[in-house]
C-alpha positions, -999 to 999 in steps of 0.1 A, spaced: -277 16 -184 -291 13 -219 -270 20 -252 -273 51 -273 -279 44 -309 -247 57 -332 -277 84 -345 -281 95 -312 -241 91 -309 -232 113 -340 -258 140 -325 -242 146 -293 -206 151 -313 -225 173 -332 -237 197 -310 -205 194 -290 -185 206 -323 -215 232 -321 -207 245 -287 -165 241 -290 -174 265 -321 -192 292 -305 -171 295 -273 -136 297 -295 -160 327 -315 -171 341 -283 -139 342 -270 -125 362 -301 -151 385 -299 -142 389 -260 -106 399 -274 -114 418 -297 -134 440 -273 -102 439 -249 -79 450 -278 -102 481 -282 -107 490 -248 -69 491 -246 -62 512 -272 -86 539 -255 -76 531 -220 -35 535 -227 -43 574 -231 -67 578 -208 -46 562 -185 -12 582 -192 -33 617 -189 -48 602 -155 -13 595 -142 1 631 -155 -29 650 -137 -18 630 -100 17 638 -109 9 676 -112 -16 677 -83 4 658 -60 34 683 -68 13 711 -62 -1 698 -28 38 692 -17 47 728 -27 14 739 -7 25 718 24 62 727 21 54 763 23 30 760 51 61 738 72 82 767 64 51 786 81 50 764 113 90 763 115 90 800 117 71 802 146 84 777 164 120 784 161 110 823 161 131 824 135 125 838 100 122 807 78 115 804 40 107 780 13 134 779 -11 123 770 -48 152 764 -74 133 775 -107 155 758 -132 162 732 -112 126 723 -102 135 716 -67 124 730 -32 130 729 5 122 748 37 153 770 51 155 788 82 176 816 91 200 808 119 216 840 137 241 826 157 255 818 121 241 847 103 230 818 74 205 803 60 196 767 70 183 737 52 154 719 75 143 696 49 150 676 24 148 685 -11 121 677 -33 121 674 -65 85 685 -90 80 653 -109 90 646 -152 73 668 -170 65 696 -146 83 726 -141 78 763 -122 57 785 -148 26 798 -155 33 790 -192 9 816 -213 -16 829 -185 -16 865 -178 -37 868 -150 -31 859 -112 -57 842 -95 -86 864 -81 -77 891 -51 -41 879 -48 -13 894 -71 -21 921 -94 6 910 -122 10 875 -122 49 859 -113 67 834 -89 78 848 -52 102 873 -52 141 862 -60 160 845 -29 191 865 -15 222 849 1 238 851 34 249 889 24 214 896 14 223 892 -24 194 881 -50 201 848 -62 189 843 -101 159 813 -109 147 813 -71 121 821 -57 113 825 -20 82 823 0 95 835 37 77 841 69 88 862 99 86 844 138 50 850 139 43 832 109 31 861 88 44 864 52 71 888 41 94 898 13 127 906 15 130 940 38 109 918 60 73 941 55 42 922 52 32 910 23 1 894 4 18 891 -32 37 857 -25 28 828 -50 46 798 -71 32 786 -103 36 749 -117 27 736 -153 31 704 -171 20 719 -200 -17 706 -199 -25 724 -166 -10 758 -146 -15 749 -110 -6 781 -83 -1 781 -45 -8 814 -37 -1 826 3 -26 855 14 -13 882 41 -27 858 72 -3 832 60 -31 814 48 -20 787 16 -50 783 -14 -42 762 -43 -53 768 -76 -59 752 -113 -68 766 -149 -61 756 -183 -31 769 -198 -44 797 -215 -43 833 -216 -71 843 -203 -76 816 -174 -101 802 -155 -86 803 -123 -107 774 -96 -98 770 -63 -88 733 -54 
């Protein structure tokens, strides 16, 4: 193999210099665009993680309420989801005669940080369910006593929604905000759960999930 002349020598360290420079550039430009990218993905990301957080609390309240539902009929037994406003918690109860008491069928769950039972500043219900907007009626005690910061969703042995002299009703609903969004499971006179967002505002834009 023939030798390179120390021309030919100095030019190949040359345009290696030449290429180690633009890589180490290109590379800082590739960082830079990273370092960007982060700074507008760390928000995006924390209001991403907030919305499943509030959506997946609402779906558990919607499925909670429609085991209380099932539970009812199949232990022909009036049975009730129990929400502890203040506390942010809820679990399904069922009414046990031999005791005259209520009992607890599942676990508790808790609403996630950040979320709480309220419909912050909205004033309206969603469309052809309550005609003043609140949570489910207050929960009584074994004596039939209201309990404060509860509210109940309860459904006789046929499954069919009722309030607390055990008539029908179509006015049952529980409310969850994070302050970003007011979520509502509202429970028609069929028994049938609907779940529903809007912006926390007044006047809302209530849309079916």
């Amino acid at each position: 193999m023939s030798r390179i002349s120390r021309n030919q020598a100095a030019s190949v360290r040359a345009e290696l210099a030449d290429a180690r420079g633009m890589s180490l550039i290109e590379m800082l430009v590739v960082l830079a665009i990273i370092g960007v990218l982060s700074v507008i993905a760390v928000p995006m990301t924390g209001g991403a993680l907030a919305s499943f957080r509030i959506n997946g609390d609402a779906r558990s309240v919607s499925n909670q309420a429609a085991v209380a539902k099932m539970r009812a009929a199949s232990a022909f037994s009036r049975t009730r989801l129990y929400v502890d406003l203040s506390a942010g918690t809820f679990y399904v109860e069922t009414w046990d005669s031999a005791t005259s008491s209520w009992t607890i069928e599942s676990g508790v769950t808790a609403l996630s940080p950040g979320v709480s039972f309220s419909f912050g500043p909205v004033t309206t219900a969603p469309p052809n369910t309550q005609g003043t907007i609140g949570q489910a009626p207050l929960c009584t005690d074994n004596m039939g006593a209201t309990i404060a910061n509860t509210a109940c969703v309860m459904f006789n042995s046929r499954g069919v929604p009722v309030d607390s002299t055990f008539a029908p009703t179509s006015l049952d609903a529980l409310y969850l905000t994070d302050g970003t969004v007011v979520h509502a499971v509202t429970v028609a006179a069929t028994g049938m759960m609907r779940t529903w967002s809007t912006p926390p505002v007044a006047t809302p834009t209530w849309v079916r999930n």
